[in-house]
Structures are given as structure tokens and as C-alpha cells.
N, C-alpha and C positions, 0 to 999 in steps of 0.2 A: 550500375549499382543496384543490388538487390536490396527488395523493402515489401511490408506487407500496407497494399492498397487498400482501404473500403469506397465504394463510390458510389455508396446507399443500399446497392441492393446485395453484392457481393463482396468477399473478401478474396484477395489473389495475389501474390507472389509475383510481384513482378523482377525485370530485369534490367530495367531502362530509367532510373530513376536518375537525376541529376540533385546537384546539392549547389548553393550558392557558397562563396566564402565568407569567412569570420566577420563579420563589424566590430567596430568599438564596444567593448563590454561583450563579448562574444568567443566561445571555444567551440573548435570543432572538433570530436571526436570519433573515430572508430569503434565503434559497437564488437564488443566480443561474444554477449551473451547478455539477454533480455529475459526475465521472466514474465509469463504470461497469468494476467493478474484478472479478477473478473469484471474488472471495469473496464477491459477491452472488450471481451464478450457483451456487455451489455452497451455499447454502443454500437455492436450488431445487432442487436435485440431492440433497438430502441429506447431501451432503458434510460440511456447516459442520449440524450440529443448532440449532436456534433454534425457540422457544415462538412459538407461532400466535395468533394474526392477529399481523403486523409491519411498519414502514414500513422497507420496504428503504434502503438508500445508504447510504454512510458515507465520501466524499472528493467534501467539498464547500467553498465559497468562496462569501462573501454578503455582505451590509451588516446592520450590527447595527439593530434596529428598538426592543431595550429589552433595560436590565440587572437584576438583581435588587439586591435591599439587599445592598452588601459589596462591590461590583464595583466596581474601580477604576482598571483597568487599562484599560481600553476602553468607549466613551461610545456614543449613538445615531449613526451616521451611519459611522461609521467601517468600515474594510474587512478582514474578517478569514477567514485558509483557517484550517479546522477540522479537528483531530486526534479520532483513535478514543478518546484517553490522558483516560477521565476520572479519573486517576489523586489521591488524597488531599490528597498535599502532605506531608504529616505523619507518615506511617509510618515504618521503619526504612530500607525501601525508596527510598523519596522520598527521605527524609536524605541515603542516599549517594547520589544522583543517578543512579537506576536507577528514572525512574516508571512502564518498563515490567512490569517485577517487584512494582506494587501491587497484592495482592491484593482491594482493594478498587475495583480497575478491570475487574475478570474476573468474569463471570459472574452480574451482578446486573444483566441489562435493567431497566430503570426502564419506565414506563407513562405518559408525557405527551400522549397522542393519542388522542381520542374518535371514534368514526364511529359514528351512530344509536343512541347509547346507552352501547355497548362499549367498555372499553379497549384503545390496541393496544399492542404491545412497540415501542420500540424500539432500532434495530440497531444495534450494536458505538457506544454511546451516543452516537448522532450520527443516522440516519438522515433522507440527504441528498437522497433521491426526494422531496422535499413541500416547498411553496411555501416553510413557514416550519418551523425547529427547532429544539429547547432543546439547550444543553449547557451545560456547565460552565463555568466564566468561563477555565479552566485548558484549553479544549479550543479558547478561540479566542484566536489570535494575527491581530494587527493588522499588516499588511500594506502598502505603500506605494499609492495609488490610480492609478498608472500602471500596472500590472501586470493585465493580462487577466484577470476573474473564473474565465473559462474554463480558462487556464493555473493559474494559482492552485489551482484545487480539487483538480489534481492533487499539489499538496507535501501533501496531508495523508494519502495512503497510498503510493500506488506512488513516490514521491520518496524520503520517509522511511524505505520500507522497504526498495528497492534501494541509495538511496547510503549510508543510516545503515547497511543491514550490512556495509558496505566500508570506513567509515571508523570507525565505531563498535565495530560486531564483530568483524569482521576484521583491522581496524586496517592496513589494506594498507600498505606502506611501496611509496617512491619505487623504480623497477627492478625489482621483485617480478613474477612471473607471472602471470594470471590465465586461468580459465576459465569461462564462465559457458553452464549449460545451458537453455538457454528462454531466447527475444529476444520477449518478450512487455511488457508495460507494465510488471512488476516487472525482469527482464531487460536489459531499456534502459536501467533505472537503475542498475544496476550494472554495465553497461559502463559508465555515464559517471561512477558513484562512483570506478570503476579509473583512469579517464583523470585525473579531477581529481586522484584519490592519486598518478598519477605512476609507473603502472606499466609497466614496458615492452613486455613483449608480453599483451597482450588477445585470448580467444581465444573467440569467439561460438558456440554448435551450436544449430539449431534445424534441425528437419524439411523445412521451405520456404522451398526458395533465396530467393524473393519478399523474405525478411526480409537478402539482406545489403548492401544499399543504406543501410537505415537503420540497421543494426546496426553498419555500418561510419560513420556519422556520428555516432553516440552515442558510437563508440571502441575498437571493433573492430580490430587489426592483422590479425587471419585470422579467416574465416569456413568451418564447417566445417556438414554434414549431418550427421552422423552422431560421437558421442562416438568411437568404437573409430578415428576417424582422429587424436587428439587428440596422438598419440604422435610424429607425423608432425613436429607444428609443435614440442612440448616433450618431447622424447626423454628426458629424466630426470622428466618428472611439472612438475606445478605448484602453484607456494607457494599458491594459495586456489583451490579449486572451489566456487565456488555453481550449486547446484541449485535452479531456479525455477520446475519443473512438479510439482510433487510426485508423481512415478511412482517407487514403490521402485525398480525394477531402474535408475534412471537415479542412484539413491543409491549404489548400489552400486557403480557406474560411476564415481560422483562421487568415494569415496574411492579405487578401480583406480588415477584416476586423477592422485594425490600424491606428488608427489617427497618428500624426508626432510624433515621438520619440516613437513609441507604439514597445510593447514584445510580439510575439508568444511564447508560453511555449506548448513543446510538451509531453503529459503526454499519452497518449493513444499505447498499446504497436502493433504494426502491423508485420505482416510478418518480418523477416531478408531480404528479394531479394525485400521490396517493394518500388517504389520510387513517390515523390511527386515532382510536379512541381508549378513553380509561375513564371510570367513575373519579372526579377531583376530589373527593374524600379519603383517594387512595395517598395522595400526598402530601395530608399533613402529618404530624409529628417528622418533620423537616425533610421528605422527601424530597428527591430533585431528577428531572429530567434533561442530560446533557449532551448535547450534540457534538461533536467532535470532527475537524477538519482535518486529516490527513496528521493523526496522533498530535494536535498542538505543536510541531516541532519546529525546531531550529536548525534545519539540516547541514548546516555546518559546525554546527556546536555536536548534533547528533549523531549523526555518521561518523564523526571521528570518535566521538564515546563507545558505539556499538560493534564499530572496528576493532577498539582494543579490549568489548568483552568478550569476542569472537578469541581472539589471540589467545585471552585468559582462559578459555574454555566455558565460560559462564552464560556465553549467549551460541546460540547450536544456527547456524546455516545450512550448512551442508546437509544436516538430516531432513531439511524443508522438502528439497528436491528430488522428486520422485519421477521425473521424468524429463529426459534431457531428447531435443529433436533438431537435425536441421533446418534452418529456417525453411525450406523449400514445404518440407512436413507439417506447415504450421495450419491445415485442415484438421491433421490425426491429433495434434494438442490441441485445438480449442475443444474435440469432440469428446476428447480424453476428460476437459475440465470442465464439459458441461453437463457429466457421467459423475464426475467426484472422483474420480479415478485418480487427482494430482491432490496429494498437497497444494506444492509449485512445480508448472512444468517451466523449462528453458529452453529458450531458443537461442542458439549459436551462430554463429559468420562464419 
């Protein structure tokens, strides 16, 4: 079985990957295509710390091939995009409908992957680079079979986590402001989380003109290089800034730049030891700084919402992906997305 290995110091393609079978509470599915998201990159990078050897991916879409005893929700043959969220069900958390706040979703790789003996981790419990992969019966939502596997793979991170922190965390209201820093594959999704909430001006900044073509079709009304011009288009600041590169000094910026009652959302993932600062003057008249775990979501409540605005025309997939490669090529996509060169690229089976 083909799958993409890190084992600290390299990433590589292998061939020889074995997979366990389903348990109770457990599907295993065939991977058709994965998008490559930059939290895989930065746990090459060190960025994101993660335990060695690991089958990369984690926003992928497949056909289920078998479920474990307990599953009932979804049969063999069926089509389901897969969430990071192997979240309990059962906890306090879960209860009040917040499964991203399961502590029992964080920070417990599980081991369902053998290569010549070894076990390997896998990533953010999903790892979407290899032929086939376990998850939780709760991690895969069933899907309509008109819907491109390819487009698909993308609702189960960069969808989730750009338009869930707009509608979720943010809660953007209709007429409301927006800014969003980084038109990257999270980025794009919330321009178009902002457009769907019905905001009225949407305000794009990324470094490379190249991006306001399609930043402006995800829902952009101004497209800016540079944050320090941001005053230009919202003279009083703006009701939400999300931050989508995770560079402290553009946090910084991110709250600068709040009108009264305005929300930082911090979406951009940085270092663990890194820290931002801002004068605390800057936050009152009811300023807020808000964190955001994978858009608030509910990813079976969500994935099947953003499936059928896909359908309607009103939420765009297909135009995310700017580069499609065999998995075997998946050197020339990371190199591709560590250039900016992708929106989202995909990897295929």
C-alpha cells in the first residue's frame, strides 16, 4: 500500500505500508484524493511537533471499504470527506456541541500502520497520504456521489476551518466588515465564509498580486498587498480580522487593525514557544482576541451543510485546486506549496 512516510528527518513515498482492520467504532476507507494543507508542511518544518515515523495527510475523501461492529451510520461503498475531529461524543464538551474542545481528540496519535515490522503514528487521526485509512465512524461523513472526490477532500480542513471560523467563531453578521490576512487555501475560505454571511465589504491582503483574481472570486470587494493600506478601504477599523499566516507581527496588525467592538481570529498556525505582543490599550472599547480550533465546527452537522452549498453553487471547491499530482509527486507539491504556487494542491490514488 502506498502512503507518504516522515521519520523526522525525511518525507518519502513509500510502497510497503500495511493497515490493521476496522475495530468497534471504526471505518476503513480508500483514499481517492487528499489535499495537501500547510500543517502537513509544518510538521516537516518542525512547526506542528509530531512523534516519528507518521503517515502524513489529514483532508481527505474516499469510498468506505469496511466498518467496524457499532457503525451505523455508513455502509461499504458509500462516499465519505473525513474530519481531523475524532472527537468522543460523550464528554462535557461533545454535550454542549463543541467537539472541537474534546480533550480526548488532542494529542493521542493512535498507531494503525505497520511497515516491516514497525508501528507508525498517525496524523491529526486521519492521515490521508496512503491508499487506505482508519478513522472513527464520527470522522467520516457520507457525502452525495455527484460531488468530485477531489473537491470533497477539501471540506474536511481548509473548508471547515476558514468558513466554520466566520460562521461559527466569528459569527459574522450580514453588513459586517471583514479582513482577512493570507488568501491562501485557509484564506479563501473565509472570504467565501464572509461572502456566504453576507458581509459587505471583504477586504483580502496577501503579498502576491498573482492572488487577487481569485481572491476576488471567493469574495473579495478590495484586494490589498500590504495590511498598513487596510485603513485606506475601512477608515474606522474592521468588525472581524482573521489572520491566516501565522506570523506574530501580522497579529499584531490583525488587532491595529479593529474598529470598536472588532474580533481578532487567529487562524494561522506558528511555532509552540512563539509569542505576540500588542499595547492592552488597544483593546478596550470591547475589543477581543479569538482563537479558533479547526473553524468551531461540527463536522457532521458541517460537511453535510457545505456539501449542499457546493450543490447550490454558493460555496466554490473546485476553483480552490490549482494543482492536482500523483501521490508518488508529492516532493513537487509540497515544493509547489511552500513557493505559494497552490491555492490547494491534491493528491490522488
Amino acid at each position: 500500500m502506498r502512503g507518504v512516510v516522515f521519520d523526522g528527518e525525511h518525507a518519502r513515498v513509500v510502497g510497503d505500508l500495511e493497515i490493521r482492520d476496522p475495530g468497534p467504532g471504526e471505518v476503513l476507507v480508500a483514499i481517492a484524493a487528499a489535499g495537501l494543507c500547510h500543517s502537513d508542511l509544518s510538521v516537516l518544518d518542525g512547526t506542528i511537533p509530531f512523534p516519528v515515523p507518521v503517515v502524513l495527510g489529514h483532508e481527505g475523501a474516499g469510498v468506505v471499504e469496511a466498518v467496524g461492529p457499532g457503525v451505523g451510520h455508513i455502509v461499504p461503498g458509500d462516499h465519505v470527506a473525513l474530519s481531523t475531529l475524532a472527537n468522543c461524543g460523550a464528554c462535557a464538551d461533545c454535550d454542549r456541541g463543541r467537539p472541537t474542545m474534546c480533550r480526548k481528540a488532542i494529542g493521542r496519535p493512535g498507531r494503525p500502520f505497520r511497515r516491516g515490522g514497525e508501528q507508525l503514528f498517525q496524523f491529526a487521526a486521519n492521515s490521508a497520504f496512503a491508499e487506505r485509512t482508519i478513522v472513527r465512524a464520527v470522522q467520516a461523513v457520507r457525502i452525495p456521489r455527484d460531488i468530485p472526490l477531489s473537491s470533497a477532500a477539501l471540506l474536511g480542513c481548509a473548508v471547515l476551518t476558514g468558513v466554520g471560523a466566520v460562521l461559527n467563531r466569528a459569527r459574522t453578521g450580514r453588513g459586517e466588515s471583514v479582513v482577512v490576512i493570507g488568501a491562501g487555501g485557509v484564506g479563501l475560505n473565509v472570504l467565501q465564509g464572509a461572502r456566504i454571511a453576507g458581509a459587505r465589504t471583504i477586504v483580502a491582503v496577501d503579498l502576491s498580486p498573482a492572488k487577487e483574481e481569485l481572491a476576488r472570486r471567493f469574495g473579495a470587494t478590495e484586494f490589498l498587498t500590504s495590511a498598513a493600506d487596510v485603513r485606506q478601504a475601512l477608515p474606522t477599523g474592521a468588525d472581524h480580522v482573521f489572520e491566516c499566516v501565522g506570523n506574530t507581527a501580522l497579529i499584531r496588525q490583525a488587532v491595529e487593525l479593529l474598529d470598536r467592538g472588532g474580533q481578532a481570529i487567529l487562524l494561522g498556525m506558528v511555532p509552540p514557544t512563539a509569542e505576540a505582543s500588542f499595547p492592552p490599550a488597544a483593546m478596550f472599547l470591547d475589543k477581543s482576541i479569538l482563537g479558533c480550533r479547526y473553524g468551531s465546527s461540527r463536522p457532521q452537522h458541517d460537511i453535510a451543510l457545505y456539501a449542499d452549498l457546493y450543490r447550490r453553487g454558493e460555496l466554490l471547491l473546485d476553483e480552490l485546486i490549482t494543482g492536482v499530482y500523483p501521490v508518488e509527486d508529492f516532493a513537487k507539491a509540497a515544493e509547489d506549496a511552500r513557493q505559494g504556487r497552490l491555492a490547494r494542491g491534491v493528491l490522488t490514488f
